[in-house]
Biopython code that builds the backbone (N, CA, C, O; Angstrom):
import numpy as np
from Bio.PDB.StructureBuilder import StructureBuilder

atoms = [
    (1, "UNK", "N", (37.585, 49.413, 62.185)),
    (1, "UNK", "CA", (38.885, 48.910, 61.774)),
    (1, "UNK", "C", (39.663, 48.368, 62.971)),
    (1, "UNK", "O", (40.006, 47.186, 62.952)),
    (2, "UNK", "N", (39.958, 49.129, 63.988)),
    (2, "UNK", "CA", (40.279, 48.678, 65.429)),
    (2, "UNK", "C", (39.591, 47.720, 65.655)),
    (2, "UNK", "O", (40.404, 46.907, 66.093)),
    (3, "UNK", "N", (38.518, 47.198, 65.656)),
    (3, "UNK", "CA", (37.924, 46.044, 66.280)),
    (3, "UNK", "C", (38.330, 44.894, 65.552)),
    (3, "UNK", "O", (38.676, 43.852, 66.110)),
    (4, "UNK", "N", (38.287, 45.100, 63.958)),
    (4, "UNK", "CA", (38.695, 43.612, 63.021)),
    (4, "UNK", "C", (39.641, 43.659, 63.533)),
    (4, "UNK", "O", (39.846, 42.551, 64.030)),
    (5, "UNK", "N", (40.964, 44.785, 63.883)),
    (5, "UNK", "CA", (42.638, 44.215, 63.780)),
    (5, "UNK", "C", (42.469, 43.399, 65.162)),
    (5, "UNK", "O", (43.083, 42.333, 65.181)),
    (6, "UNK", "N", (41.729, 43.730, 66.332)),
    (6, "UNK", "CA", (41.612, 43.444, 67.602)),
    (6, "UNK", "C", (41.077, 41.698, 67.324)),
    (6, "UNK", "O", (41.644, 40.719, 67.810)),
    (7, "UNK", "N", (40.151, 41.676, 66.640)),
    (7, "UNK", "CA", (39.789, 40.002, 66.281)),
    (7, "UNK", "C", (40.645, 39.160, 65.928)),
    (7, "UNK", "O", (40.848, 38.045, 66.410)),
    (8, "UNK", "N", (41.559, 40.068, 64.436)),
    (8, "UNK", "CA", (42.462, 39.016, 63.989)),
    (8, "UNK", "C", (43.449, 38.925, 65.027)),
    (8, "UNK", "O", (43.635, 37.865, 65.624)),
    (9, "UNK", "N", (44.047, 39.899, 65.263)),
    (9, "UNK", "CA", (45.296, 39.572, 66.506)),
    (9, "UNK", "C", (44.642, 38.472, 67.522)),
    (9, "UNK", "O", (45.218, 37.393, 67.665)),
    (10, "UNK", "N", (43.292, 38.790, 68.307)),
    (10, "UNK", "CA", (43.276, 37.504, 68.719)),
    (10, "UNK", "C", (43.129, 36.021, 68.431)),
    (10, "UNK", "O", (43.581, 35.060, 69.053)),
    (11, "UNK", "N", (42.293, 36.079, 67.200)),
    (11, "UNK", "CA", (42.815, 34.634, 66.403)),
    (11, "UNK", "C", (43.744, 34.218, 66.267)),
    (11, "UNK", "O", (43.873, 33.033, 66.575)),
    (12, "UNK", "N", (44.826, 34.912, 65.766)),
    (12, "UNK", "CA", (46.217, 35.009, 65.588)),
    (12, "UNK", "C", (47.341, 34.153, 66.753)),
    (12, "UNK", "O", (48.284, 33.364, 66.707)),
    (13, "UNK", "N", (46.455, 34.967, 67.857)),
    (13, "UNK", "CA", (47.103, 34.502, 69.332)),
    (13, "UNK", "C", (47.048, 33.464, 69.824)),
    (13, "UNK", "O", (47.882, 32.817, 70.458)),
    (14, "UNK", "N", (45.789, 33.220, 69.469)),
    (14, "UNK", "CA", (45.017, 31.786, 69.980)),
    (14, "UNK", "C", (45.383, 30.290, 68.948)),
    (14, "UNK", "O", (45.206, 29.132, 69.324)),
    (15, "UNK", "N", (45.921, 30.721, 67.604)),
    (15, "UNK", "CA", (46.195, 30.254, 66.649)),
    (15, "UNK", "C", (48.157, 29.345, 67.403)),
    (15, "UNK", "O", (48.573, 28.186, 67.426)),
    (16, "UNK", "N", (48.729, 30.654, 67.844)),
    (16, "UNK", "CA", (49.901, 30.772, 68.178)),
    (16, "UNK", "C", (50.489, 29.629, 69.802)),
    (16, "UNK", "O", (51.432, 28.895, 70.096)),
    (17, "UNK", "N", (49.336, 30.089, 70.366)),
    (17, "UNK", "CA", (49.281, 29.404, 71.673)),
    (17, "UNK", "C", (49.484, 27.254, 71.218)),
    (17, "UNK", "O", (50.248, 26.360, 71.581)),
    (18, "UNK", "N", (48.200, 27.373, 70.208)),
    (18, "UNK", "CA", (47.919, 25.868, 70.402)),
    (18, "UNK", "C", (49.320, 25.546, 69.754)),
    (18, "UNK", "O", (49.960, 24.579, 70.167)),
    (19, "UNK", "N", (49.749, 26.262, 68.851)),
    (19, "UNK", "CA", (51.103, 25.456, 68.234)),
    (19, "UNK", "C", (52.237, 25.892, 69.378)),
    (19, "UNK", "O", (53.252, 25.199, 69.297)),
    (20, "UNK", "N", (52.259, 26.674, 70.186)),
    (20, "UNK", "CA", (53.247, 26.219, 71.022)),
    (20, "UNK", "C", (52.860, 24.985, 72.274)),
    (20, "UNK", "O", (53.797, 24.581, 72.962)),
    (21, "UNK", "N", (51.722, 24.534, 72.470)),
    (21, "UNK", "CA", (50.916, 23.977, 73.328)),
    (21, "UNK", "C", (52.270, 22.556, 72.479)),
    (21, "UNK", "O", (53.286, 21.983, 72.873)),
    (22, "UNK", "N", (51.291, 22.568, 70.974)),
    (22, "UNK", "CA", (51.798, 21.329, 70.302)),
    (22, "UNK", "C", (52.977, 21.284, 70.466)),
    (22, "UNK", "O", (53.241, 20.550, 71.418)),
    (23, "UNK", "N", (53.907, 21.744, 69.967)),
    (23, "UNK", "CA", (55.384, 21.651, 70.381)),
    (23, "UNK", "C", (55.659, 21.438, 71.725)),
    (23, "UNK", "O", (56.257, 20.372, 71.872)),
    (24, "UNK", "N", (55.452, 22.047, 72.790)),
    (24, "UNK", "CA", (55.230, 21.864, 73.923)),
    (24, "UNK", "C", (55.659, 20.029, 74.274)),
    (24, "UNK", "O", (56.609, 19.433, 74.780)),
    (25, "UNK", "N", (54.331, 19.662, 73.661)),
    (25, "UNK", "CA", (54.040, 18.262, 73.765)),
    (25, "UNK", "C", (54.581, 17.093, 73.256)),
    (25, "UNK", "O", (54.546, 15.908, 73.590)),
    (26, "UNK", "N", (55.350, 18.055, 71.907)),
    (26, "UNK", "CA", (55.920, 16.884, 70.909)),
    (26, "UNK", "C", (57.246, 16.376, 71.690)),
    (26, "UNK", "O", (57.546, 15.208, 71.934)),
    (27, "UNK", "N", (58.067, 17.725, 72.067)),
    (27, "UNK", "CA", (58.881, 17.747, 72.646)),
    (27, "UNK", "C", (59.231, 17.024, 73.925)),
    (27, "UNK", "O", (60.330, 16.479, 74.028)),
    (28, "UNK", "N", (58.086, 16.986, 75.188)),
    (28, "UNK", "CA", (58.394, 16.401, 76.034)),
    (28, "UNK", "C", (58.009, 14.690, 75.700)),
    (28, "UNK", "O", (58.426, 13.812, 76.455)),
    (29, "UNK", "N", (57.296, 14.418, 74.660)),
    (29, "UNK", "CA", (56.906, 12.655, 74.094)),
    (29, "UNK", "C", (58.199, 12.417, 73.869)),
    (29, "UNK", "O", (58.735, 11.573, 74.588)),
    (30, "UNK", "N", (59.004, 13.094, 72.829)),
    (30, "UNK", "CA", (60.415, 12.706, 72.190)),
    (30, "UNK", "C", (61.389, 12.506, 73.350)),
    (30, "UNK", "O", (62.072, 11.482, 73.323)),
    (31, "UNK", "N", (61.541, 13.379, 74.389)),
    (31, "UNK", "CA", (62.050, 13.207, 75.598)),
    (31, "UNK", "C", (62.053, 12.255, 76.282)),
    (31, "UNK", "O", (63.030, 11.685, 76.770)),
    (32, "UNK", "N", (60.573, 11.913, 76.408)),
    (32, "UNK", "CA", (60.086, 10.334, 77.077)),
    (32, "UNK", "C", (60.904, 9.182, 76.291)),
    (32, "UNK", "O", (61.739, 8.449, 76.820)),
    (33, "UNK", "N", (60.564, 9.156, 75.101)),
    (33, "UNK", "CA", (60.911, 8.161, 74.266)),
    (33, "UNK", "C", (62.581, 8.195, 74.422)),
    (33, "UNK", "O", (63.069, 7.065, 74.432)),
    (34, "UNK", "N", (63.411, 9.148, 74.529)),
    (34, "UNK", "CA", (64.392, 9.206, 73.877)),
    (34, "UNK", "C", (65.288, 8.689, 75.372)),
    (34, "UNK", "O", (66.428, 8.228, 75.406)),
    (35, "UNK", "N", (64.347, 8.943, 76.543)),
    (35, "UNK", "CA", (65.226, 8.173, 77.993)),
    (35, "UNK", "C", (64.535, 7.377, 78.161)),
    (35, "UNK", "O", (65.060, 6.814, 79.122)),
    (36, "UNK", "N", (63.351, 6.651, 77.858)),
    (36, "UNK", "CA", (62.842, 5.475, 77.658)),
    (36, "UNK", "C", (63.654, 4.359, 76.896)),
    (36, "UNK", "O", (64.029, 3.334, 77.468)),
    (37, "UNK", "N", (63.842, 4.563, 75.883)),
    (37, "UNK", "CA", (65.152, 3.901, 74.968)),
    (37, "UNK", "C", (66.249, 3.298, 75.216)),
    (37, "UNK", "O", (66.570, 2.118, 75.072)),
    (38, "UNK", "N", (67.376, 5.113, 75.998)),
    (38, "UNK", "CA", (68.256, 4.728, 77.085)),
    (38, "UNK", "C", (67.931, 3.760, 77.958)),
    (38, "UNK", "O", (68.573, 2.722, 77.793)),
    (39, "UNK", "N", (67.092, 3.756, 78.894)),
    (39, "UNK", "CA", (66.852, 3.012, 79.997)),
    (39, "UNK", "C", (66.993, 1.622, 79.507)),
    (39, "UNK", "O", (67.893, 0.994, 80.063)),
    (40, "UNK", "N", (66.398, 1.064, 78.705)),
    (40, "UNK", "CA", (65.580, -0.006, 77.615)),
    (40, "UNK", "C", (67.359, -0.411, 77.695)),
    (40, "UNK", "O", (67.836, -1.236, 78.473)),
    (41, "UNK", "N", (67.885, 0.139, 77.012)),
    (41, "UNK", "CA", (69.305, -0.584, 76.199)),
    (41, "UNK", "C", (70.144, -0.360, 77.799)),
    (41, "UNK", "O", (71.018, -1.223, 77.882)),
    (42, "UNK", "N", (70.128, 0.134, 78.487)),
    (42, "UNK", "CA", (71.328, 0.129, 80.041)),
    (42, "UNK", "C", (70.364, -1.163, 80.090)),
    (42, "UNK", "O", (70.774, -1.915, 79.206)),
    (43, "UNK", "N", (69.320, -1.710, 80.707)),
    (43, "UNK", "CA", (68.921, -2.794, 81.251)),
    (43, "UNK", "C", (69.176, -4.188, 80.203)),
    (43, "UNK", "O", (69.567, -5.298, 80.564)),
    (44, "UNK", "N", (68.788, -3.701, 78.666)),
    (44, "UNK", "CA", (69.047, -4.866, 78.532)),
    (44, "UNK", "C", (71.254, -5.197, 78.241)),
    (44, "UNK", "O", (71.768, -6.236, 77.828)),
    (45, "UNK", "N", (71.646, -4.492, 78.464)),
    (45, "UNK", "CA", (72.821, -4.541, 78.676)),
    (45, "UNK", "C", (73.340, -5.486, 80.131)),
    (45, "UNK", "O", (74.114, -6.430, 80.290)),
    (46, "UNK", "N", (72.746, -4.933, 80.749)),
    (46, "UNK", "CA", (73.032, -5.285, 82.596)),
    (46, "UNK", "C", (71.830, -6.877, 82.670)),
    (46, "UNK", "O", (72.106, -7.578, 83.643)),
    (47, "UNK", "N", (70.661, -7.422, 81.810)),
    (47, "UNK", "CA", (70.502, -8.559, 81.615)),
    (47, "UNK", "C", (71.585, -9.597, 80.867)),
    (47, "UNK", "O", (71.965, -10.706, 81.241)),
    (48, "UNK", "N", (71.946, -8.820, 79.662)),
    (48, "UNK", "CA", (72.871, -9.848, 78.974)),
    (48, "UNK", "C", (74.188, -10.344, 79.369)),
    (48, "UNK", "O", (74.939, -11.227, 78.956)),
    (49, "UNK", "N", (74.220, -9.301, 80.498)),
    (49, "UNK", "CA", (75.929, -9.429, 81.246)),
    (49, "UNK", "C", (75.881, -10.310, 82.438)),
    (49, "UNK", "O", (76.862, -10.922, 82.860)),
    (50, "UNK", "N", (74.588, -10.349, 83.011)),
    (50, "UNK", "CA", (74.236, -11.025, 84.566)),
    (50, "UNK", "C", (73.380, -11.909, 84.218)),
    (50, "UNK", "O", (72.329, -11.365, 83.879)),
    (51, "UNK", "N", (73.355, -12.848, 84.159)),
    (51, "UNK", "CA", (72.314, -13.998, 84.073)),
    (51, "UNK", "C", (71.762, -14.244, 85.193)),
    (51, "UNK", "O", (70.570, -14.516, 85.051)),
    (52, "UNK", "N", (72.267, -14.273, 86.683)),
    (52, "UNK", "CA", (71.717, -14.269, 87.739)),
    (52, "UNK", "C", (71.002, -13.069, 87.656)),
    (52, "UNK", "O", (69.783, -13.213, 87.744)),
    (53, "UNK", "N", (71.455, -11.805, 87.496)),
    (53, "UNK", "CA", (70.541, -10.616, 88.146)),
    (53, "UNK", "C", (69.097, -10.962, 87.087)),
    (53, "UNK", "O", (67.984, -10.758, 87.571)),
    (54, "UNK", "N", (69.181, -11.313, 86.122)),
    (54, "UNK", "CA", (67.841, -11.423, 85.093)),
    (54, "UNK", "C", (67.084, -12.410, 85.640)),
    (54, "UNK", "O", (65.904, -12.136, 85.425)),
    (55, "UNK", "N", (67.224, -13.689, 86.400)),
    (55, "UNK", "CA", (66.778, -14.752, 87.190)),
    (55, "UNK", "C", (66.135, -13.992, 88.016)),
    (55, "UNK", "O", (64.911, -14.075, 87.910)),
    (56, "UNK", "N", (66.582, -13.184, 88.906)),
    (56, "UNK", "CA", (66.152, -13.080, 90.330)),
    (56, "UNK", "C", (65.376, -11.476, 89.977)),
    (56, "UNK", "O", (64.482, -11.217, 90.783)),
    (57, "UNK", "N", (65.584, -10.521, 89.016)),
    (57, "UNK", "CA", (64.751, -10.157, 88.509)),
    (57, "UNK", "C", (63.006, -10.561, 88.073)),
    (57, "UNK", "O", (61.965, -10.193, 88.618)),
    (58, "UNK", "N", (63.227, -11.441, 86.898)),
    (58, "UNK", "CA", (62.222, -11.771, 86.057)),
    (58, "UNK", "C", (61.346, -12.602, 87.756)),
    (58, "UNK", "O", (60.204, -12.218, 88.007)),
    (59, "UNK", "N", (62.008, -13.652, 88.716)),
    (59, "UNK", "CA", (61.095, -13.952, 89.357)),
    (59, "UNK", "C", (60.460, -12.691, 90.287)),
    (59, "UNK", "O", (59.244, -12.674, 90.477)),
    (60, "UNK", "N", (61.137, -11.862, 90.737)),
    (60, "UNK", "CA", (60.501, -10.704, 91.833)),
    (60, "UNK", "C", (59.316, -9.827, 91.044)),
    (60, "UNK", "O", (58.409, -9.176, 91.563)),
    (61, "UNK", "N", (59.631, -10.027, 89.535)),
    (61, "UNK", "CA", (58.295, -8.913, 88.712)),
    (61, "UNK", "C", (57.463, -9.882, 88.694)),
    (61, "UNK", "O", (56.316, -9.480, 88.892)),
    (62, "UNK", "N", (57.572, -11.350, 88.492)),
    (62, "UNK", "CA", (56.228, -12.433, 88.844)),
    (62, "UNK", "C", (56.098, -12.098, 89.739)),
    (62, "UNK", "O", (55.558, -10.993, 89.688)),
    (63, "UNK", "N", (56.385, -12.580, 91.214)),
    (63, "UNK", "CA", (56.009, -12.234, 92.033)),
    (63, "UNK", "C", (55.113, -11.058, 92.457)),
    (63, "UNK", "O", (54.188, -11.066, 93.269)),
    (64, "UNK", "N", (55.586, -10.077, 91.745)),
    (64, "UNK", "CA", (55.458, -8.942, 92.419)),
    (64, "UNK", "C", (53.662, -8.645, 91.740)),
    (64, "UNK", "O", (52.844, -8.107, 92.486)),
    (65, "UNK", "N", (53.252, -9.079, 90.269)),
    (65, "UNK", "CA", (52.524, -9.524, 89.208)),
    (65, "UNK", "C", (51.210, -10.502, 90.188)),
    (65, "UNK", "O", (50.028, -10.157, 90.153)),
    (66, "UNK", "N", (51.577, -11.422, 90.806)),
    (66, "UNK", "CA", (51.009, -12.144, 91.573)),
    (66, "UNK", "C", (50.285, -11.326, 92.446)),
    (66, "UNK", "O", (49.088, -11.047, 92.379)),
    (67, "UNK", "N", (51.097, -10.973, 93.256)),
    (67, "UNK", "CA", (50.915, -9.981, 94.875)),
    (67, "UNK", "C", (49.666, -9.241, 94.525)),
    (67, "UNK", "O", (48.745, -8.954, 95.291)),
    (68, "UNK", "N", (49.798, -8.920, 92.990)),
    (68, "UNK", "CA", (48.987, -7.442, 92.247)),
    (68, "UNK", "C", (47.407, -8.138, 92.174)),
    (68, "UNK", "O", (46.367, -7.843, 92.763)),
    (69, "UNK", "N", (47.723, -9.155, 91.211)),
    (69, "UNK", "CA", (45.960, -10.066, 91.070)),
    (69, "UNK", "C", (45.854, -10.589, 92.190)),
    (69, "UNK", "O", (44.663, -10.793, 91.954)),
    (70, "UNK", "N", (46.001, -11.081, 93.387)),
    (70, "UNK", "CA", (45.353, -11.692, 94.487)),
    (70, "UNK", "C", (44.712, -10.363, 95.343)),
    (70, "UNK", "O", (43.791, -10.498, 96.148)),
    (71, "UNK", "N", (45.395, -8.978, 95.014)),
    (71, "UNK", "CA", (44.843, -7.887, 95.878)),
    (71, "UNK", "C", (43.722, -7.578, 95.218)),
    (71, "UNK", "O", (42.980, -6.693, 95.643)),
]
sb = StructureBuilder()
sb.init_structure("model")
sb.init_model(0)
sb.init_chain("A")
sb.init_seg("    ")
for serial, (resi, resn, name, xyz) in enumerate(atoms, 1):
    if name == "N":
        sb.init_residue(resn, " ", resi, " ")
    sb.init_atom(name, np.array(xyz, "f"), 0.0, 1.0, " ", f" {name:<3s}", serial, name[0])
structure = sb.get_structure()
């Protein structure tokens, strides 16, 4: 009897672990996404307001795009 309760408790445990693993994970994706987003809307804010900074932007990520395939 001790040994089954000893099995199920560890199934149980191991059962317990992966769903906090999962949550774990869901949690820090939603996180990503959710200051990914932020970031996303501050920039395109600070493009729609500066037309120069989006110029001299968009050419330095070519550039920078370039630099990348010739290496």
């Amino acid at each position: 009897m001790t040994l089954l309760f000893m099995l199920v408790k560890s199934n149980m445990l191991r059962k317990f672990m992966l769903i906090q693993i999962f949550c774990a994970l869901g949690l820090n994706i939603f996180a990503l996404l959710f200051l990914m987003n932020g970031l996303r809307k501050k920039m395109e804010n600070l493009f729609s307001k500066n037309l120069t900074f989006l110029h001299n932007y968009l050419i330095l990520s070519l550039g920078l795009f370039i630099v990348e395939i010739l290496n």
